[in-house]
N, C-alpha and C positions, 0 to 999 in steps of 0.2 A: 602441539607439535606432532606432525606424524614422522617417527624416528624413521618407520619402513622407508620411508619414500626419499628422506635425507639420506638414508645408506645408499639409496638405488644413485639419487646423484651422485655421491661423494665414489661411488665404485666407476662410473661413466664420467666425471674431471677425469680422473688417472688414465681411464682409459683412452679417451679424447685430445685430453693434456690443455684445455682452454675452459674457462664458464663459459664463453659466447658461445662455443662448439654444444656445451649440454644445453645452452639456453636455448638456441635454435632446432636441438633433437628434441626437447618437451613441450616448448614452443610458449616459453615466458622470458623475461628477464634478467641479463646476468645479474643484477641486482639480487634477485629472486634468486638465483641459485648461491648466490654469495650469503644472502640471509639464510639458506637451507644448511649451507656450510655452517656455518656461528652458529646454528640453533644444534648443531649435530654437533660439534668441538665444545660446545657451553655442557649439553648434558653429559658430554665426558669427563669433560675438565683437565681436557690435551688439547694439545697441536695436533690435526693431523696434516695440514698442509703447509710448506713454507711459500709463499706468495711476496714476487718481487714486479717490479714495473715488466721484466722481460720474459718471465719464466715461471712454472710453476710445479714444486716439487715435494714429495713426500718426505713427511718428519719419520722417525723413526718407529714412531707411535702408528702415524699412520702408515707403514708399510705392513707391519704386523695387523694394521685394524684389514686393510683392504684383502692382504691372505688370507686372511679367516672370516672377512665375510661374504667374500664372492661366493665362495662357494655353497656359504648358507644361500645365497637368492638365488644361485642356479639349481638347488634341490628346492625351492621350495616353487619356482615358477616352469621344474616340470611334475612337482606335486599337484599345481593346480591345471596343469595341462592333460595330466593323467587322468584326473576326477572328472576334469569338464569333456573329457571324450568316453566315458563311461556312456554304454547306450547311445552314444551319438557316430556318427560317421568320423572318421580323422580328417583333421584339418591342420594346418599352420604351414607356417614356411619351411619349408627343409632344402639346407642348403650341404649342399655335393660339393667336392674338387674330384677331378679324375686325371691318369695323364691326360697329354693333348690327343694323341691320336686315339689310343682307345674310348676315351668319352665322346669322342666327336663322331668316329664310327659307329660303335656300341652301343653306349650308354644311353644314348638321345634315343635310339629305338626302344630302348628298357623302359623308358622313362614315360616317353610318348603312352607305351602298354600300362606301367602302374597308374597312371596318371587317369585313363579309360574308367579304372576303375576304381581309384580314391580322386573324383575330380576337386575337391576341398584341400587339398594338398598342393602348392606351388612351390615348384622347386627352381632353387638357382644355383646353377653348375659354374664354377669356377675351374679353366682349362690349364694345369702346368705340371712341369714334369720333376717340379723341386720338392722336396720331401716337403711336409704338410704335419705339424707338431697340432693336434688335435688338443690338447693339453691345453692352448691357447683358447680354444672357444670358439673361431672364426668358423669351422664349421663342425657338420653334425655327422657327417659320413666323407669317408675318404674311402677312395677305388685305389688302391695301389698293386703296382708288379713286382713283386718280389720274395725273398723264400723267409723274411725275416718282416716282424713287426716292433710298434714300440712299447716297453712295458706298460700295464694300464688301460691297454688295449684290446676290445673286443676285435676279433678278425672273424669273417664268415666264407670260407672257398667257394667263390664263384664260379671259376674255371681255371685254365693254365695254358699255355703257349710255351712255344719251344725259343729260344731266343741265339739265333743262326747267323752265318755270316753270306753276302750274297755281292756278286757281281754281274753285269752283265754278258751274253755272249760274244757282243763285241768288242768289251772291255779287254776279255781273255783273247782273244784271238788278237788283238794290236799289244797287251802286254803280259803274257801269259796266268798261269792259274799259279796263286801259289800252293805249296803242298804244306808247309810247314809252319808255322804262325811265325817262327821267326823270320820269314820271307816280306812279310808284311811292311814292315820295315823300308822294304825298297819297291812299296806300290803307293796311289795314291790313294788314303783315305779318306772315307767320307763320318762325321765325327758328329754325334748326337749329344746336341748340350743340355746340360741341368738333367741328366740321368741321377736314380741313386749309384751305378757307379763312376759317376763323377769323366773325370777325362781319359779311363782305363776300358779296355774290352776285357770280356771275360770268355778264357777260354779253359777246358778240361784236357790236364794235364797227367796222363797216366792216374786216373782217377782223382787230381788237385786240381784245383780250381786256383790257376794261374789268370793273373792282373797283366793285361800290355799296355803301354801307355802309345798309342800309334800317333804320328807324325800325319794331323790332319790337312787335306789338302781343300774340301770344301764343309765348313758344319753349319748346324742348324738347330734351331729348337720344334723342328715338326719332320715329323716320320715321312710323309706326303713328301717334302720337298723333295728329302734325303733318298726315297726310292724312287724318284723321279730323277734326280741326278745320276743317281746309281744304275737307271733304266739306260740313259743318254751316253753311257761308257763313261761318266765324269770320276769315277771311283768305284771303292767295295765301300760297303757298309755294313755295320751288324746291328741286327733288330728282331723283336719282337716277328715269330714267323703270321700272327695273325695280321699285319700291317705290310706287309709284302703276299698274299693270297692270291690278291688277281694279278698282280705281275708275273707269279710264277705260273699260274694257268695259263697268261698269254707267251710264257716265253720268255719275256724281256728281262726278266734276273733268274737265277741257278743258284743253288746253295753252293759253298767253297766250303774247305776245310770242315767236312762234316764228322771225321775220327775228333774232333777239338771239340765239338758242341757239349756244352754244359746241360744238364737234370734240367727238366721244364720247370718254369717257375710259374708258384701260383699270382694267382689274378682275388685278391681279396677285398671285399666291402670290410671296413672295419671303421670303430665307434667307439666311445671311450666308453671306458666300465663305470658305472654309477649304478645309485642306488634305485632311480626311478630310469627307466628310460620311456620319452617318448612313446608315443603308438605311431607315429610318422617315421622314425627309423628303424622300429622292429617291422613294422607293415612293407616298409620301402628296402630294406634288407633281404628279408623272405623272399619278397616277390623275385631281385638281382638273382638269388639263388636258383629259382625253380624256373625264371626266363632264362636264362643262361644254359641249366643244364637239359632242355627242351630245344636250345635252338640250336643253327650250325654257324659259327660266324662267318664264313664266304658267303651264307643266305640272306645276312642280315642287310648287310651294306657292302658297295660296289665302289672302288676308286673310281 
């Protein structure tokens, strides 16, 4: 019996939730995986899974077995990742989430660069702007904006952006500027969803960092649209001022309420803290750092 190899399945059912689901990712048998199961519950001499015609769900035994041995096989399979790039070039998959507009801007030219020169490295970017619990596994590096991380967390300062509020000159001219953030209230907003902060703007308030909840009139999940509505007079918006760059060289938006603007927030790669990490995330970190603070972002990419 090879016990390793019955924990790697019995860790990937939970994760999966089906034997067909790990039969087809190893590419045997549910039989075979159900034998792998019995041979790993025999030399325990528990249940770790309760198994019904519909469902399949963790004994008590096996919630404590799978918390404590996940994360033996993720130290030990970047143990062996470590060793085997000893002397050798880096290789493996590495997988990224970034927000949308920053990765899609940014990122993709960072990448393109590290990539020139670790080509044994393939990475896959995952584009969203909802917070990303790294704690989970699904990835290896997360790009996040903001001035706060999660415990547990390696962060690395890449850069920083100013995050401003903007309308257009035609906007103001058919329905004026406001001066006061409480004015805002009787303008139309343009509203960026799955932000970290949620369905609030953030503005600086006699040095406090006041929450508005504004009354949106067009939203969206991508930057692009939003300063393209906001270009067209469709509303104000507040965002990120590296995602609005060429609009304000052309003209088409102006910053508003600039005595309100909040402390730049940083722009960080971060990674979760372990005992081993990777050479594909400290190599592919380093480099985010030293491209970033080398280049200019209006050089990088153009709406």
């Amino acid at each position: 019996m090879d016990k390793l190899n019955n924990i790697r399945v019995f860790c990937r059912i939970v994760e999966l939730g089906t034997f067909v689901a790990v039969a087809r990712e190893i590419n045997v048998s549910a039989m075979m995986v159900s034998k792998y199961i019995a041979q790993l519950e025999e030399s325990l001499g528990v249940a770790l899974l309760n198994r019904t015609t519909r469902r399949i769900s963790l004994t008590e035994a096996g919630e404590s077995y799978y918390a404590r041995s996940k994360p033996l096989l993720e130290e030990l399979a970047e143990l062996d990742e470590d060793i085997s790039e000893l002397g050798k070039n880096v290789k493996g998959i590495l997988k990224v989430t970034a927000p949308i507009d920053f990765g899609g801007i940014y990122v993709v030219p960072a990448i393109e660069a590290y990539q020139n020169q670790h080509p044994n490295v393939k990475i896959m970017m995952s584009l969203q702007n909802s917070h990303i619990n790294l704690s989970e596994g699904i990835y290896d590096v997360s790009i996040v904006v903001s001035n706060s991380v999660d415990l547990g967390v390696v962060a690395r300062k890449i850069a920083e952006t100013k995050l401003c509020t903007y309308a257009s000159p035609a906007y103001i001219a058919k329905y004026g500027e406001p001066r006061d953030i409480d004015e805002l209230n009787q303008h139309l907003c343009l509203h960026y969803i799955d932000t970290p902060h949620e369905d609030f703007w953030v503005f600086n308030v006699a040095g406090e960092e006041k929450k508005l909840r504004t009354t949106w009139h067009f939203a969206s999940n991508n930057g692009r649209a939003l300063c393209q509505a906001a270009s067209l007079g469709m509303g104000i918006t507040q965002a990120p001022e590296l995602s609005v760059a060429n609009y304000l060289e052309q003209g088409r938006l102006v910053e508003i309420l600039q005595d309100f603007r909040i402390p730049a927030l940083s722009i960080y790669a971060t990674y979760m803290q372990r005992r081993f990490i990777p050479a594909k995330i400290t190599t592919f970190v380093n480099f985010m750092s030293h491209f970033f603070d080398k280049q200019n972002f209006e050089s990088i990419h153009k709406f």
